[in-house]
C-alpha positions in Angstrom: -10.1 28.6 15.4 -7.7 27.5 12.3 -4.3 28.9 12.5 -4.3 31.7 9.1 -2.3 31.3 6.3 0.2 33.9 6.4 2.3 34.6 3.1 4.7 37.4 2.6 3.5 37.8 -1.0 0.0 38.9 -0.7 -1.3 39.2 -4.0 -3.2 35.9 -3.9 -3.5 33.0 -2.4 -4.2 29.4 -3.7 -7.3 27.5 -2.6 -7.1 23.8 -2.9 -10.0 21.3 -3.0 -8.6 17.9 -1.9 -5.8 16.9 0.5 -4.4 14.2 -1.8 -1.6 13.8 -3.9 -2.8 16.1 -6.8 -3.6 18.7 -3.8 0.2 18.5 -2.9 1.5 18.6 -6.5 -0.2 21.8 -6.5 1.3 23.3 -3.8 4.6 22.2 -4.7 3.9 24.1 -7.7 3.2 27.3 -6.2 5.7 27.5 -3.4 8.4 26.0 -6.3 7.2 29.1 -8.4 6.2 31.7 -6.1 7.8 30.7 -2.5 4.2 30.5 -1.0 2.2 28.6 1.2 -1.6 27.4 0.0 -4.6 26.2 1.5 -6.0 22.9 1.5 -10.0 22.2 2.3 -11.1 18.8 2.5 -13.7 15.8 3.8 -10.4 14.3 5.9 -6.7 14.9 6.0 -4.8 12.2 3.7 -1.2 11.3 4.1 0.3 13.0 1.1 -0.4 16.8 2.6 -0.2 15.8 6.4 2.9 17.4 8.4 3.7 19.7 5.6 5.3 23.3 5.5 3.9 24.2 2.3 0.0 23.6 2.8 -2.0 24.5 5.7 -5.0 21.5 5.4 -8.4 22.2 7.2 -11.5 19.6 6.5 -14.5 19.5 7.4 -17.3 16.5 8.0 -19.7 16.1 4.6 -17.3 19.1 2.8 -18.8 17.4 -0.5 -22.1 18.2 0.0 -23.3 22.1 -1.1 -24.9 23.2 1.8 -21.7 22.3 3.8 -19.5 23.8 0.8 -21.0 26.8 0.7 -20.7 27.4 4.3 -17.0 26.7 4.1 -16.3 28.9 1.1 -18.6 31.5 3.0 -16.5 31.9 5.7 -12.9 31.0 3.9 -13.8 34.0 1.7 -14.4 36.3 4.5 -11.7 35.3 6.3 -9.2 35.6 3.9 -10.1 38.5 1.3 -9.2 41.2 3.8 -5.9 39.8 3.6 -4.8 38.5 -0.1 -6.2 40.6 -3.1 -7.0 37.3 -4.8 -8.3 33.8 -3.5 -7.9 31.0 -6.3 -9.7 28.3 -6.3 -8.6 25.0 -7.5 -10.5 21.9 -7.8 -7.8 18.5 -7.4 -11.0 15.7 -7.6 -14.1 15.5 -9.8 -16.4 16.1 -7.0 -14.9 19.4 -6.0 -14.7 20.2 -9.8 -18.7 19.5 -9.8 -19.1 21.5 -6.8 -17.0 24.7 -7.9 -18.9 24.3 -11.7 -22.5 24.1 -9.7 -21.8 27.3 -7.8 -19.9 29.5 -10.0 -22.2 31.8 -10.3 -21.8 33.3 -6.7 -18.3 31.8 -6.0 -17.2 34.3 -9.0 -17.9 37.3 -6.6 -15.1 36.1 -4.0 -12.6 33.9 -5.9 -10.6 33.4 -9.3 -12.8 30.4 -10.6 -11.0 29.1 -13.7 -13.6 26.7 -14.8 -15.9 26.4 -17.5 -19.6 26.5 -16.9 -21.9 23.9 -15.9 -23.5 23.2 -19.2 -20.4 22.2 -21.1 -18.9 20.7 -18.2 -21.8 18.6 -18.2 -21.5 17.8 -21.8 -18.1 16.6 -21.9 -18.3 14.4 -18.6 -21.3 13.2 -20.3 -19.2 9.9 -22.2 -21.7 9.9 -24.8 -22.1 13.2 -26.1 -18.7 13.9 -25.2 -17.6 11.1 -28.0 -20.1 13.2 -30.3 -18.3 16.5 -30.0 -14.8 14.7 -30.6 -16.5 13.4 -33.9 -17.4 16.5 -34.4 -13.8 18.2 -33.8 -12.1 15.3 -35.5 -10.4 13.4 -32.4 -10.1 10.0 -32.6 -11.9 7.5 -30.0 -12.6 3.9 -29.1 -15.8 2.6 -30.7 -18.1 2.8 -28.2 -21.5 1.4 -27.1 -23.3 2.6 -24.3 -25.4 0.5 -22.1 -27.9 1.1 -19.9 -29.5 -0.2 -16.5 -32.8 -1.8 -18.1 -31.2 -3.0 -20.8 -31.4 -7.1 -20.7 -28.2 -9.5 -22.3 -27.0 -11.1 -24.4 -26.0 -7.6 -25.9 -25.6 -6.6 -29.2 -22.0 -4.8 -29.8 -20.5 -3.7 -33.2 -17.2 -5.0 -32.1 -15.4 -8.2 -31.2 -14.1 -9.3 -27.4 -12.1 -8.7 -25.7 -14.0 -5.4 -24.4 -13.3 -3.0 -22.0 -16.1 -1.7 -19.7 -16.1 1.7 -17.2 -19.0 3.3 -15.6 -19.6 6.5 -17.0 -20.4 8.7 -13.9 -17.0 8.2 -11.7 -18.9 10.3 -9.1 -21.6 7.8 -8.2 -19.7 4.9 -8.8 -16.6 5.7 -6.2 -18.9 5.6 -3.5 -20.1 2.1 -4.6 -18.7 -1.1 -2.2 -19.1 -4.5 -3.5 -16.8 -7.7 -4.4 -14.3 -7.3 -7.1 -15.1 -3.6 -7.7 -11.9 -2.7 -10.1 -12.0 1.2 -11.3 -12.3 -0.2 -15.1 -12.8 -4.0 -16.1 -11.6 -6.2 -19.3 -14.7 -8.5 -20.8 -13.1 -11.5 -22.9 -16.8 -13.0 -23.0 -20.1 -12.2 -22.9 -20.5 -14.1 -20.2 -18.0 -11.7 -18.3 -19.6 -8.6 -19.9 -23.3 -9.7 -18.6 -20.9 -10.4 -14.9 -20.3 -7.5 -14.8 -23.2 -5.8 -15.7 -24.8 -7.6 -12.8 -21.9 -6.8 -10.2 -22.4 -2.9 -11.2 -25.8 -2.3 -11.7 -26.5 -4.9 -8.5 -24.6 -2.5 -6.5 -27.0 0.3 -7.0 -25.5 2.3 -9.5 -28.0 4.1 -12.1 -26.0 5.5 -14.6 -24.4 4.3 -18.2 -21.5 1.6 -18.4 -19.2 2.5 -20.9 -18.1 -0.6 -23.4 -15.4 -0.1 -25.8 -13.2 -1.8 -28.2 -10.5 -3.0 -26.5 -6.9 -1.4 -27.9 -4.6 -4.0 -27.1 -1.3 -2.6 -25.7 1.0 -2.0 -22.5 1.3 0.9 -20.3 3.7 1.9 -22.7 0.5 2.8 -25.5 -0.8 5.3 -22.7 -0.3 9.1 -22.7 -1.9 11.9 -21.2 -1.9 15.2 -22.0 -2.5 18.2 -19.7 -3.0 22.3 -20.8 -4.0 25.3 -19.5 -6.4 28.0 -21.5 -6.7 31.4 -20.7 -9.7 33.3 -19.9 -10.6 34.4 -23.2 -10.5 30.5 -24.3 -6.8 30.4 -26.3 -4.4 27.7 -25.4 -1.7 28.5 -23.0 0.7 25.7 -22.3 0.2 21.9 -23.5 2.7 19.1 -22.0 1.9 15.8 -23.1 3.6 12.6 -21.2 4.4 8.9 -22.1 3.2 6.7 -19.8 5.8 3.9 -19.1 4.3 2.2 -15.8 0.3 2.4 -14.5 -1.3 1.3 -10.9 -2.4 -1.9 -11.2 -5.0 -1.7 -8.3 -8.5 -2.5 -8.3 -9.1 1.0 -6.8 -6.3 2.6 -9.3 -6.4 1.0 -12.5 -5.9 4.0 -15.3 -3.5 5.5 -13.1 -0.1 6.4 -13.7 2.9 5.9 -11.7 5.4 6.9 -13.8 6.1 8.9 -17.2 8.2 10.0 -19.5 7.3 13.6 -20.8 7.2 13.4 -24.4 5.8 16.3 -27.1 4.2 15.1 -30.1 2.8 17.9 -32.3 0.3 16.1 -34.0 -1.4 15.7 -30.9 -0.4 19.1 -29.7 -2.4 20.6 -32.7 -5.1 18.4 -32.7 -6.2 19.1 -29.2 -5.7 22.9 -29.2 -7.6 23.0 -32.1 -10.3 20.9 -29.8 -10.1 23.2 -26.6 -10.3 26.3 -28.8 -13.1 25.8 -30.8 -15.3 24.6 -27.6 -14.5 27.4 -25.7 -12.7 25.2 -22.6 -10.7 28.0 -20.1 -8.9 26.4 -17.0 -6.7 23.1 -16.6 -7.5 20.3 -18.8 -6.4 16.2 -18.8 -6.8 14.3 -21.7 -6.2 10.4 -21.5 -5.1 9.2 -24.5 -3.6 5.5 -25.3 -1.9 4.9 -28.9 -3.5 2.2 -31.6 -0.9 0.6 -33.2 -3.3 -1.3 -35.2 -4.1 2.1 -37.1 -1.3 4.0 -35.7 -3.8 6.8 -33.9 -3.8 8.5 -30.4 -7.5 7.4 -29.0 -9.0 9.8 -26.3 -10.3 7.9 -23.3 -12.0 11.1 -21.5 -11.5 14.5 -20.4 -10.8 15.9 -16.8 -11.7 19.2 -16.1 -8.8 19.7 -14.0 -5.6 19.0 -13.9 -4.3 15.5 -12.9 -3.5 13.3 -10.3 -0.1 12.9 -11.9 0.1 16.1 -13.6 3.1 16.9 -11.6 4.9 15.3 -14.3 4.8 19.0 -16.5 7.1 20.4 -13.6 9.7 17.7 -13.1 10.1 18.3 -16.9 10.6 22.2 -16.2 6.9 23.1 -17.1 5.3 24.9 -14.2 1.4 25.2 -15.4 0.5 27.2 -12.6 2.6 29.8 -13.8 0.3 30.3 -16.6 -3.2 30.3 -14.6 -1.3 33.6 -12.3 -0.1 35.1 -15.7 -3.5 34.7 -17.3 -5.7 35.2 -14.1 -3.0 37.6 -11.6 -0.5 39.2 -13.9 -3.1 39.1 -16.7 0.1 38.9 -19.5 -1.2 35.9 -21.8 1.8 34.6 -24.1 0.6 35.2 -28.3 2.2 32.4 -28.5 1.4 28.0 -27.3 3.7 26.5 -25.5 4.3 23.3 -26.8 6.4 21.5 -24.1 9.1 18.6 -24.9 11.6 18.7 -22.7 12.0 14.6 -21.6 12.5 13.9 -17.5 10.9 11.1 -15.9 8.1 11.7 -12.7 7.3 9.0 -10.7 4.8 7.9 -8.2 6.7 4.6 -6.7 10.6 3.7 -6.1 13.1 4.1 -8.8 14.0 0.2 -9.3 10.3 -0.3 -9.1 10.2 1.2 -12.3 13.2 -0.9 -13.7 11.4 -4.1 -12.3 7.7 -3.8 -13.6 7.9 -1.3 -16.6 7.3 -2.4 -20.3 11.1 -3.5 -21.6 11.0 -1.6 -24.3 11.0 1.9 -22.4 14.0 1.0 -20.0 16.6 2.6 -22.4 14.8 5.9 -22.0 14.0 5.3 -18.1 17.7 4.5 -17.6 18.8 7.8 -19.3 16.4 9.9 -17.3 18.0 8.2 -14.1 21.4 8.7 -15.8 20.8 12.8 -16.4 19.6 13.0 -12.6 16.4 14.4 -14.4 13.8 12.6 -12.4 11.7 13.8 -8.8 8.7 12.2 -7.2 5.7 14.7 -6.2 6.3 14.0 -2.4 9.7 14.0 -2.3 10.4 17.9 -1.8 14.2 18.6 0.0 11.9 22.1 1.3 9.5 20.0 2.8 11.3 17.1 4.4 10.6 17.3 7.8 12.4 13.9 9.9 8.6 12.6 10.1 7.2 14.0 6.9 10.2 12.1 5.3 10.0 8.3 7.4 5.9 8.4 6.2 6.6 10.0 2.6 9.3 6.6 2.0 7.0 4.0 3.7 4.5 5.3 1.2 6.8 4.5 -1.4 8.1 1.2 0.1 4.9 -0.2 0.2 4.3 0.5 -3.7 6.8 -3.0 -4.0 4.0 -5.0 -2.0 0.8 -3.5 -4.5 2.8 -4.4 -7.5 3.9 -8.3 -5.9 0.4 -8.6 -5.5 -1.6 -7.3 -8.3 1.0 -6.7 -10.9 0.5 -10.3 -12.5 -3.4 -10.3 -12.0 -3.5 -7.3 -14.1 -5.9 -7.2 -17.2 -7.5 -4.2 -18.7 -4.4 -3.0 -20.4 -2.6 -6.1 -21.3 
């Protein structure tokens, strides 16, 4: 039998989806804000929540799947509701935000579920008609084509090369294996588009490839935005941050591993207006990169969750779990946003890692972060540094230097 989680404060307690890095992150958050411990369900244990003080992880063979994942919240809500008044649950992966959005019709009776519904989940995952309701809402985007399996080359694009290409349903492609699978790809040719094209669709995958104008830029053109809306739909909190180094991994290309939180108003009002008028409740992640041939901030896609690097809004002093309990717990909504821009630098690798691989151009502001001591990695937690937790936490880190030695250079889809 699992050991129970066992908090003093026993007004609710936060159920996690993922035993990753965002998973941690999030419990950072809420024993930073609230001195408690969460739980952590998964498919296996990872590295970033194992040995810790703060999360209690339990997984569970084919946890993906709804027949096992309604078993599991089953019992995790009968075990547990005679004990907190509330169970939150938090989805830190697409899948598990699928899975809570499939079943929220009956997980509603146990837990806090601050999701959208299906339909408009759907809609916005859905690349395609999720670039129809930005026109719509007035946010600007890549042009975009969208191709199809049975479609036959040469294709016929409305832009010039180079191109960037992404499949369009992340959940069937990341259980794709096959030579020189990259997360998202840079086409200078045709020849490379049509490449690729084959590689993907040879794999098995059956869904849409997304092909875009390519907006030339370093990782410094990247930012990403995450909020929190209430339950009635009004915007809570928005914290936007400047990307100033990516993951240049196959496996992690579009990630971040360090930023620079930066407010920008114009996208601050341009997205609130977005989330408002579509009804969005729950965490939200925008991707956005920065055209300098037009000077406009271009949405990539929307997570419906919060993100793998959102940890970033609390190293900068803005806690956006505090606003999901005041909204969902305290139920004392703020009349006014909170527009966040306060700068502090999070990172994901080693400090001179930064200074070695980041665009030159940011190192002025990375240096003054480093200067103000306002800077803190997600795993790095003083209340959570146990003599093991801490050798495997800076081995994680150590090995970042041999990722970037060995892909940094091969880079390509934001260069």
């Amino acid at each position: 039998m699992e050991k129970l989680v066992k908090n003093k404060n026993k007004r609710f307690l936060p159920v996690l989806l993922g035993t990753d890095a965002n998973a941690y992150g999030m419990a950072r958050n809420f024993h930073q804000a609230y001195g408690i411990k969460s739980l952590a369900l998964g498919k296996i244990p990872l590295l970033e929540t194992r040995h810790s003080k703060i999360v209690q992880v339990q997984t569970y063979e084919g946890f993906d799947t709804d027949e096992v994942f309604r078993e599991v919240l089953t019992n995790i809500a009968d075990t547990y509701r005679p004990i907190y008044d509330n169970l939150i649950l938090i989805a830190c992966g697409d899948r598990y935000t699928e899975l809570i959005c499939s079943h929220k019709h009956w997980l509603s009776d146990y837990f806090i579920v601050p999701y959208i519904d299906l339909e408009l989940k759907n809609r916005l995952e859905n690349k395609e008609e999720f670039y129809n309701i930005c026109e719509e809402y007035g946010l600007d985007y890549p042009a975009t084509v969208m191709l199809h399996k049975d479609d036959k080359p040469p294709f016929d694009l409305p832009f010039d090369y180079p191109i960037a290409v992404k499949a369009s349903d992340s959940i069937e492609y990341v259980d794709l294996d096959f030579p020189g699978k990259k997360k998202a790809y840079k086409a200078n040719s045709p020849a490379e588009l049509e490449q690729i094209f084959s590689d993907i669709y040879g794999a098995g995958y059956t869904g849409t490839l997304i092909v875009q104008d390519f907006i030339p830029g370093d990782d410094a053109t990247m930012y990403v935005l995450n909020s929190y809306s209430d339950a009635n739909g009004k915007v809570q909190a928005m914290c936007l941050g400047h990307c100033v180094l990516e993951d240049y991994t196959p496996a992690g290309i579009g990630n971040y591993n360090a930023i620079i939180q930066e407010g920008i108003q114009e996208v601050y009002d341009k997205y609130k207006a977005f989330l408002e008028a579509i009804g969005f409740v729950g965490f939200s992640n925008f991707d956005i990169k920065y055209d300098e041939r037009d000077g406009r901030y271009k949405v990539f896609e929307i997570n419906i969750r919060q993100g793998r690097s959102s940890f970033f809004t609390t190293v900068s002093g803005c806690n956006l779990v505090t606003y999901l309990v005041n909204d969902r717990i305290v139920h004392r909504q703020k009349p006014e946003v909170h527009y966040h821009n306060a700068p502090a630098l999070w990172l994901h690798v080693p400090t001179r890692l930064v200074l070695e691989y980041a665009p030159e151009r940011v190192l002025p502001q990375i240096r003054r972060m480093m200067s103000a001591k306002k800077t803190d990695c997600t795993l790095l937690y003083d209340q959570d540094m146990t003599p093991y937790r801490r050798v495997m936490i800076n081995r994680f880190y150590y090995q970042q230097w041999k990722r970037y030695e060995d892909w940094f250079n091969k880079r390509s889809i934001s260069d």
